[in-house]
N, C-alpha and C positions, 0 to 999 in steps of 0.2 A: 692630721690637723683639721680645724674645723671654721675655717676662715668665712663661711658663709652664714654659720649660723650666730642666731642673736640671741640675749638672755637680757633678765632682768633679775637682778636682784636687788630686794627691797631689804631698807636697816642695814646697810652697807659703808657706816661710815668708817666702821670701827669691829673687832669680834668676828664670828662665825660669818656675819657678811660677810664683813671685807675679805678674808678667808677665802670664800667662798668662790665671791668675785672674781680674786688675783688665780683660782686654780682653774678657772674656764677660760683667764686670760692666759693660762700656759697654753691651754691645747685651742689659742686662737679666736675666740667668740669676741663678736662683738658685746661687751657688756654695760647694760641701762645699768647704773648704779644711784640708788637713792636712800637718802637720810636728810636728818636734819641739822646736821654739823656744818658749816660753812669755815667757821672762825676759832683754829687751832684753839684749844683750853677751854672752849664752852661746854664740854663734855664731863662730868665727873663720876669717881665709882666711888664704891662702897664706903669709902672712908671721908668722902671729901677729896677727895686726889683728882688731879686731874688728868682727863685720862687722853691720850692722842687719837688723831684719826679726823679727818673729814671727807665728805664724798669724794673734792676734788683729789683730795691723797690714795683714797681708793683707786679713783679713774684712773691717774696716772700710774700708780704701781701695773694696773691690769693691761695699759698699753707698754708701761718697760717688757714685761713677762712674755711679749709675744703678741697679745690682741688689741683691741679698743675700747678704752673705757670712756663711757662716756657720762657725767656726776650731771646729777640732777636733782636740786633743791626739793624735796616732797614729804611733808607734815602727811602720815598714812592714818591719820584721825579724819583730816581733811576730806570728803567723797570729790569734792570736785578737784583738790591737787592733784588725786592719784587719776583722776579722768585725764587732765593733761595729759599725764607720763606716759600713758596709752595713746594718746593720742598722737604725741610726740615722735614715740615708735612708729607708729600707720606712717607718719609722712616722713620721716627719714630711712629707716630700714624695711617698711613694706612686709614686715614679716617677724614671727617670734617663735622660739623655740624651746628655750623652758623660761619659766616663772618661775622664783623660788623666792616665796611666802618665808621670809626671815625678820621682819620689823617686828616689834614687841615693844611694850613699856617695861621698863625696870625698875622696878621703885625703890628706892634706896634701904628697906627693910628685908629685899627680899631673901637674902639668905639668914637672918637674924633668928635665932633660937624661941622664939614667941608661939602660942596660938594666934592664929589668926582675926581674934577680937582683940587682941592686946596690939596690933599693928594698924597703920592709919589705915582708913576706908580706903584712901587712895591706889592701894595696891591692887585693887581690882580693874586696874587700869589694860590690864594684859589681856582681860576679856574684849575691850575694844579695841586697843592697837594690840593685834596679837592675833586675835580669833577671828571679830568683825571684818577686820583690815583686812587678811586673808582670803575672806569670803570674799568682799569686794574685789580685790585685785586678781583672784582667779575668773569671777564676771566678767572681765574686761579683757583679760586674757583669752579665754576662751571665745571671744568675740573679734581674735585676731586666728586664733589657732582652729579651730576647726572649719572653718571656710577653705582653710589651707591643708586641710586633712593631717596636720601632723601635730605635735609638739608636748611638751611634757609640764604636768602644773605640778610644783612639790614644793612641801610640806614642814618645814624644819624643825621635826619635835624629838622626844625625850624619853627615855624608861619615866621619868614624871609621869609620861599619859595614864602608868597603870600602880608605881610604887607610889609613895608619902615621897615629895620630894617639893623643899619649900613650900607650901603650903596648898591650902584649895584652892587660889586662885591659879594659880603656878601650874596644878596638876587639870585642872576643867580648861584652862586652855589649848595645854600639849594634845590631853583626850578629846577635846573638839576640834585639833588640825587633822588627828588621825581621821576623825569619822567623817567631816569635811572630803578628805583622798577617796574613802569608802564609798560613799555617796555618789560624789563625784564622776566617779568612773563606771556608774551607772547610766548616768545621764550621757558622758565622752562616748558610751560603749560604739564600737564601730564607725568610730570618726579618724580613728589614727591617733587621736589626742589620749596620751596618759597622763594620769592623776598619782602621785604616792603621796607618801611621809615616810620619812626617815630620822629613826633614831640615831641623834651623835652620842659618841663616847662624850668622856671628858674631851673640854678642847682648851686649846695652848692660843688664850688673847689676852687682852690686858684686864677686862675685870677677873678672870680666872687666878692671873699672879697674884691681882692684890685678893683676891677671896681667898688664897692661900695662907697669905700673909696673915691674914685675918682667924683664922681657921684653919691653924697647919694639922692639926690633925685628923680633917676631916676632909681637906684635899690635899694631903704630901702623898696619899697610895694614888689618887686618882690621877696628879699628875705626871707621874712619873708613867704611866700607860696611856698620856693624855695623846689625842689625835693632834694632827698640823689641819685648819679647817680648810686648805686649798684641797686637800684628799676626798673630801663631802664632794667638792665642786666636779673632781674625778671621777667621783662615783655618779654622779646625776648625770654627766654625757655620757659615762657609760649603760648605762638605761635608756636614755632615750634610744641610743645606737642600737641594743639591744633586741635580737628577732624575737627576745622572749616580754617585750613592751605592753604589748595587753596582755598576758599572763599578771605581771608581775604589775598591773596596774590596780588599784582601790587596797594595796594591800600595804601596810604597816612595817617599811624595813629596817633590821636594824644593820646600821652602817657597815660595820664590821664584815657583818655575814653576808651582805647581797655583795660587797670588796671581792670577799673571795672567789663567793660564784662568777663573777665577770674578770676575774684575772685584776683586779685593779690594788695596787700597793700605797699606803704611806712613805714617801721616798724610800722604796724598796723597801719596806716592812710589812707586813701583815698585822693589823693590830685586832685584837682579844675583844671578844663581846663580851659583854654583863652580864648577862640575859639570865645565867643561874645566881647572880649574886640582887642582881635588880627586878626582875620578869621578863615576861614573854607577852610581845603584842597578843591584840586579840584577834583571830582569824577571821577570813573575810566571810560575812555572810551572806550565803544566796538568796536568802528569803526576801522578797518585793513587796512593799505595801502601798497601793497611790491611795 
């Protein structure tokens, strides 16, 4: 159990957050969880539906589960909401241990069969909450983490980084959280603090059902091998725990395959990589340029 250490995870109201969140509340963490859901049904997906979840529903699912959740109001367009939230961590928990970069825009086109000129401008919205947001919030992170010599910043992207997957805004964001980790973990080098990305499978949340619904046959295979997203949250304390944390730091994981190398299951399952159906991240490069 890991009753001492703290996380945050951002875009937690609902989805691979919330997910996220409730499986690092199994094995004990205290968890920041942030969005911008407050007021059940303000949220809707693909269809106009409305979809459930708010931070405070996160929180407390990840305190029933075993740890502490603790929900906290934050707009990750915002620079100075997300300074709070860091802030807020220094003076109540003194310390952080992963960050997981999960907030994103969704733009209600984005699974829609269009090129990407036929969809509103708006959908490049994921390059700022998404990619920006990421960069900012590992800043601050890391401004709590390596003074403390430890902790893990990660990454929450996609086979999108390298296949056609909803569109170019969709896929230059996933491919700039990877290079983000890359990067990253140049600058972390020899601090204790690691940097990844990680590729999820399919996963089992509520825009996923109705993108089903929507689209049953282009997600009826995917979900049926779909991941539970508290197994991601699995997977990231097991990395950070992991002797092999700088090794396995700047480098591009996919979920599936770094599961098995650390022993870690989907309630007792092993689930299947893409990797020959979707790609293969791209490996780390040693070459330095300042």
């Amino acid at each position: 159990m890991s009753k001492d250490k703290v996380a945050l995870v951002t875009g937690a109201s609902r989805g691979a957050g919330a997910g996220i969140a409730r499986g690092l509340g199994e094995l004990g963490y205290t968890v920041y969880v942030t969005g911008r859901t407050v007021t059940p049904g303000d949220a809707k997906g693909w269809d106009g539906t409305v979809l459930p979840g708010t931070v405070s529903e996160t929180a407390q699912a990840v305190t029933e589960r075993g740890g502490k959740g603790i929900p906290v109001l934050c707009d990750h367009a915002d620079d100075a909401q997300v300074a709070k939230v860091f802030e807020q961590i220094k003076a109540e928990a003194g310390r952080l241990d992963i960050l997981v970069n999960n907030a994103a825009f969704i733009h209600h086109q984005l699974i829609e069969k269009k090129p990407f000129y036929e969809k509103e401008l708006a959908a490049q919205g994921i390059l700022d909450v998404g990619l920006r947001s990421a960069y900012v919030a590992s800043w601050h992170a890391a401004q709590i983490m390596v003074p403390q010599g430890s902790g893990l910043i990660a990454m929450v992207s996609s086979f999108g980084a390298t296949c056609y997957m909803h569109g170019p805004a969709y896929g230059a964001q996933k491919a700039g959280l990877d290079k983000l980790a890359h990067d990253m973990e140049f600058d972390l080098r020899g601090s204790g603090v690691g940097a990844v990305s990680i590729w999820l499978g399919p996963q089992i949340t509520e825009r996923a059902l109705i993108a089903r619904e929507v689209n049953p046959e282009q997600y009826e295979g995917f979900m049926a091998m779909a991941e539970n997203p508290e197994f991601t949250g699995h997977i990231l304390d097991a990395i950070l725990s992991s002797p092999r944390l700088a090794e396995l730091s700047g480098e591009t994981l996919v979920g599936a395959e770094i599961a098995r190398e650390l022993g870690v299951q989907d309630r007792g399952q092993d689930k299947p990589s893409h990797r020959e159906m979707l790609g293969s991240p791209r490996p780390k490069n040693p070459a330095a340029v300042y």
